[in-house]
N, C-alpha and C positions, 0 to 999 in steps of 0.2 A: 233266260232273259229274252233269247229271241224268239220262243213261242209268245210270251206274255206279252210283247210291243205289236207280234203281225197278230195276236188275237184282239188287240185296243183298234188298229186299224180295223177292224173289220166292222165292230161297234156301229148301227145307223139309232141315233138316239130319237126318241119320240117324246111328245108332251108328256107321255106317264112314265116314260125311262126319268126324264128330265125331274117330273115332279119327286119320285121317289127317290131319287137321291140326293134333289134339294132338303126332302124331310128326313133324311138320314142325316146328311150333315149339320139341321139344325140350324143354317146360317140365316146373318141378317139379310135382309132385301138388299143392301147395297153390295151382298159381296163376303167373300170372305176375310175375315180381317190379318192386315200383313203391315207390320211395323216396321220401318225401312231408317235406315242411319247412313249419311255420310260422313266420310270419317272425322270432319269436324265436328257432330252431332252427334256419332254413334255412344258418346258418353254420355248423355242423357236420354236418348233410344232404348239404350241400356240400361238403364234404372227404371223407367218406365217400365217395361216389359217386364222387369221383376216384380215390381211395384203392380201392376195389374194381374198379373199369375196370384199373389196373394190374395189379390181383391175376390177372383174368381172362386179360391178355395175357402176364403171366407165366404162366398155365396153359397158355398156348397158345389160348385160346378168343377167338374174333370175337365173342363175344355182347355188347351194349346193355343196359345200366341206366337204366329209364325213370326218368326222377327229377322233380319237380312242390315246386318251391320258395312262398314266400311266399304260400300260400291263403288268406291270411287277410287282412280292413281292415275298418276301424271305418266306421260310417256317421255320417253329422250328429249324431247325435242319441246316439252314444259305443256303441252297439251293435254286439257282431260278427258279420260276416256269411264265410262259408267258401265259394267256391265253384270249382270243378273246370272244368276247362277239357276234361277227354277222358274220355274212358266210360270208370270202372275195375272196373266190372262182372268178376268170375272170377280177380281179380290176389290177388296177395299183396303187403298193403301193411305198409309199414314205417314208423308215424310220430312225427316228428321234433319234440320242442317244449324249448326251453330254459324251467323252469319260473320258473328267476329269470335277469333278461340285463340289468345292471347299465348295458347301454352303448345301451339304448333306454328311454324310457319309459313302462314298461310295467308294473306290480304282477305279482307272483307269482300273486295269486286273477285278475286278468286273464290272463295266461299261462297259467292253466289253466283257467280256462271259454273259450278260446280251442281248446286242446288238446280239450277235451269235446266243442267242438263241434263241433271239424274231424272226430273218430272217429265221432260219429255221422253224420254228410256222408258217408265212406266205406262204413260198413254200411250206412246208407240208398239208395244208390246201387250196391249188389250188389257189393261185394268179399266175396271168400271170408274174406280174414284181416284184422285189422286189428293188428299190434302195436305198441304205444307204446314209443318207445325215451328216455326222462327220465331221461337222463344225471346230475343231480339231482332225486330227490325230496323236494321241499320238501312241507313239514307229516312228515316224517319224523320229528323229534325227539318230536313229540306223536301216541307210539305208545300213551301210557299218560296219566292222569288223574296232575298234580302228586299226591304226599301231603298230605293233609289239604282238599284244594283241589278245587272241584265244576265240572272238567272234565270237557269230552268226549273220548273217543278219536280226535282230528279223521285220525288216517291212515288209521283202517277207512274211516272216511267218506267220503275220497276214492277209495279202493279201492273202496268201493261206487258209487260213481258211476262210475267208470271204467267198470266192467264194465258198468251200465247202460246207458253209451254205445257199448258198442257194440266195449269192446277185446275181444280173447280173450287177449292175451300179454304181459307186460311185460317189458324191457330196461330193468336201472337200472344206474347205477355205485356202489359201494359205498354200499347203504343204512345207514341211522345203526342199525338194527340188525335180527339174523334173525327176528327175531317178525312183522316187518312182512312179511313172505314168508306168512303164516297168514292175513292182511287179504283175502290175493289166492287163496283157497283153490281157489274152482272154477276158475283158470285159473293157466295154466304163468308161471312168474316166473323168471325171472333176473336175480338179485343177483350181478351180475359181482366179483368181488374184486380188488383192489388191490395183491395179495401180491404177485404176480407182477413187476409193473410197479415196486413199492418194490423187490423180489430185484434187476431187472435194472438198477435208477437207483444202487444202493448196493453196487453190488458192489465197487468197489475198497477196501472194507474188509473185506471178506472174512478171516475170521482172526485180525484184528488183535487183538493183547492189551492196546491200549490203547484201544479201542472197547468203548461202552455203548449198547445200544438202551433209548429210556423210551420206556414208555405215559404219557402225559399225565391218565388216569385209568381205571378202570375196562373201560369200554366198549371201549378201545384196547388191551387186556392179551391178547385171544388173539391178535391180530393182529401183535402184537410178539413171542409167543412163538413162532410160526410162523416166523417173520421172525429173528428171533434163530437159531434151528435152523436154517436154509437157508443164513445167512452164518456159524456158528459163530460169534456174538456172544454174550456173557452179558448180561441183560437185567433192566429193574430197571419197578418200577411207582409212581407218583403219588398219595397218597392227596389225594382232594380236594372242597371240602364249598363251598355256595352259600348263605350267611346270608341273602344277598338276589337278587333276580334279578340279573344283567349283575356280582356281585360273587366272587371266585373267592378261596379258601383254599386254599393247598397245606399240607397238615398236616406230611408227611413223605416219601422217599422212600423206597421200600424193594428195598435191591437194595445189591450189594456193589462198593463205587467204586474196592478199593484199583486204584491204578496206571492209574484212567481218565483220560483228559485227553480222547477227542472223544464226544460225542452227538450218537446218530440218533433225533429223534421223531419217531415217526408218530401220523396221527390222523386222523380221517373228514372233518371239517369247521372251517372257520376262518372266524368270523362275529367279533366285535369281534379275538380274541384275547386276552383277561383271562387265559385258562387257560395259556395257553402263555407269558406273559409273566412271570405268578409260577411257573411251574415252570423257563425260564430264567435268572431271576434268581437262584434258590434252588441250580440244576446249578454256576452259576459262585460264587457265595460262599460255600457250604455244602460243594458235593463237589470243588470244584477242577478244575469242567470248563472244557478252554480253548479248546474248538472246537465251535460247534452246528450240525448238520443237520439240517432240519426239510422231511418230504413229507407232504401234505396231497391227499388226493381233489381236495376241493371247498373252492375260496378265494371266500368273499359277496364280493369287495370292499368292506368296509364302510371308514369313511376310517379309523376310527378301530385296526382293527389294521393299516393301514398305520401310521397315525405309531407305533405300538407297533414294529414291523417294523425304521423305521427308527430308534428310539432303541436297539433289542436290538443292531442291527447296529453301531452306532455303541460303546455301553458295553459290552455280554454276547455279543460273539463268536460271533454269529450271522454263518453263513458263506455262508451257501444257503438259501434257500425253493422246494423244486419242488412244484408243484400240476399239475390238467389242468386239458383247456378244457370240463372236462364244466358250466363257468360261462362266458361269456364273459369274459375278463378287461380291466378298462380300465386307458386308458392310462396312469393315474397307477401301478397297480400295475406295468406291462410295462416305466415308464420306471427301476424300482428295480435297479440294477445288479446283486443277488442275486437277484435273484426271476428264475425260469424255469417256462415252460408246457410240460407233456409232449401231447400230440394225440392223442387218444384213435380217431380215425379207424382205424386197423389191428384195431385191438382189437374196437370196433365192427364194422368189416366183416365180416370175421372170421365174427363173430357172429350178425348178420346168413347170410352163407353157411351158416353149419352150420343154422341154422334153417331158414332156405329149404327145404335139402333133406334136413328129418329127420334130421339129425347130432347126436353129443355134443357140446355148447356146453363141458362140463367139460374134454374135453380141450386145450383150448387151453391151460389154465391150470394152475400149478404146485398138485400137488398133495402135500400134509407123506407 
């Protein structure tokens, strides 16, 4: 070992040292690729990374995915410390952090000064790329200052840190909305969409003339109309107003019910569930729906729209709940006989590859 390190010291590399073992190793221009997990992430790191090893043997390719799980632990004293176990100096790194992970305990602002400071570990230590892949991003909702209320824009703000630390690229899965894509302006974002993935989870009702797609409000109304188009569904929208925080009014529905008996909502996120409970109760006593399907991005596990969950199931003909695992989900949710996780891992990968090597990420995805 110790001839073989004073023989690497001795190495003076030239343009055609340099080339020829760029062409030896085949990599992409950005680097070579190293898939990176904190331990709130490394659960889906980790499926990734399997999930893209097959992709490659399906290409036919022998090539390795460096991948470097759990960098991250707390010290005595509740501080985090990140540290790297192999030189990733010249890589192209991809990393991995669940911002909220229900099934450790961990805070969401810990998960991501965690995340901050893993990215700066990577550019301080010579990676070429660093992209964050935040399957949720949380502080998403507070893209804008309440009305009348003397808030901050807390999502530029983390956008702004980000970039300080050292990202150049974001991977998110359906952010709570496109404006948050303008936070991230000097660097490339990809707000992956969800269309595709509702298209292919709901297609057996394709056509039906007794199928209704709702928006749960507003924010959900392009998303359903896109969606509605692709299954030839007619489609209806939710009008809904918040007297108080965590308190949900559904005023009215608007959209044409004759001859519906099933609904499909979709919607970005499911944090208690208030919204989706008075607009299932209002679909079945009001428009005489008698069958609910409900896909959701991002499920918080919070406990409380589970027991919503299970009282909808029980009285208002709630038939299905599909979400991903772009949350971890716990086991009270997984043990709900309706409730299913779609894996986000193919998608990811996916994604990851076109990135890698200077590809359209758009085409993967269905586009209107």
């Amino acid at each position: 070992m110790t001839k073989e390190l004073n023989a690497n010291q001795k190495v003076f590399f030239t343009p055609e040292r340099f080339a020829q073992e760029q062409a030896q190793r085949m990599e992409s221009t950005r680097g070579r690729l190293l898939i990176a997990g904190c331990c709130s992430g490394s659960y889906l790191s980790t499926s990734v990374v399997e999930r893209y090893k097959e992709l490659l043997v399906e290409a036919g390719s022998g090539d390795e995915v460096l991948h470097i799980e759990n960098i991250d632990y707390r010290f005595a004293n509740s501080e985090t410390c990140v540290r790297l176990d192999i030189h990733v100096g010249g890589y192209d790194v991809f990393l991995f952090q669940a911002l909220r992970n229900p099934t450790l305990d961990y805070s969401v602002d810990g998960n991501y000064m965690t995340f901050l400071i893993a990215a700066r570990t990577f550019r301080e230590h010579g990676a070429n790329h660093v992209t964050a892949v935040l399957p949720y991003l949380a502080y998403g909702r507070q893209d804008k200052p309440t009305k009348f209320m003397r808030e901050p824009t807390t999502a530029k703000l983390m956008a702004d840190l980000s970039i300080e630390a050292g990202v150049d690229r974001l991977i998110t899965w359906d952010a709570h909305c496109d404006q948050i894509r303008g936070f991230y302006g000097s660097i490339p974002a990809n707000m992956l969409d969800p269309l595709t993935l509702f298209i292919e989870e709901f297609r057996c009702f394709q056509g039906r003339e007794d199928v209704i797609a709702v928006a749960p409000d507003a924010g959900a109304s392009n998303l359903i109309t896109h969606f509605g188009r692709a299954l030839n569904l007619k489609c209806a929208i939710a009008s809904k107003e918040r007297p108080r925080p965590d308190e949900v009014i559904i005023s009215e529905i608007i959209g044409d019910f004759t001859g519906k008996k099933v609904a499909i909502i979709l919607d970005d996120e499911i944090s208690t569930g208030g919204t989706l409970y008075e607009l299932i109760k209002k679909l079945v006593e009001e428009k005489g729906i008698e069958e609910i399907h409900l896909g959701a991005s991002h499920s918080l596990c919070m406990e409380r729209a589970r027991e919503r969950f299970v009282a909808l199931h029980a009285d208002y003909h709630l038939k299905e709940v599909v979400v991903t695992n772009s949350i971890p989900q716990t086991d009270e949710f997984l043990a709900l006989p309706f409730f299913s996780v779609r894996c986000l891992s193919d998608t990811l990968a996916r994604t990851i590859n076109r990135i890698h090597y200077n590809r359209s990420v758009s085409e993967l995805f269905y586009r209107p």
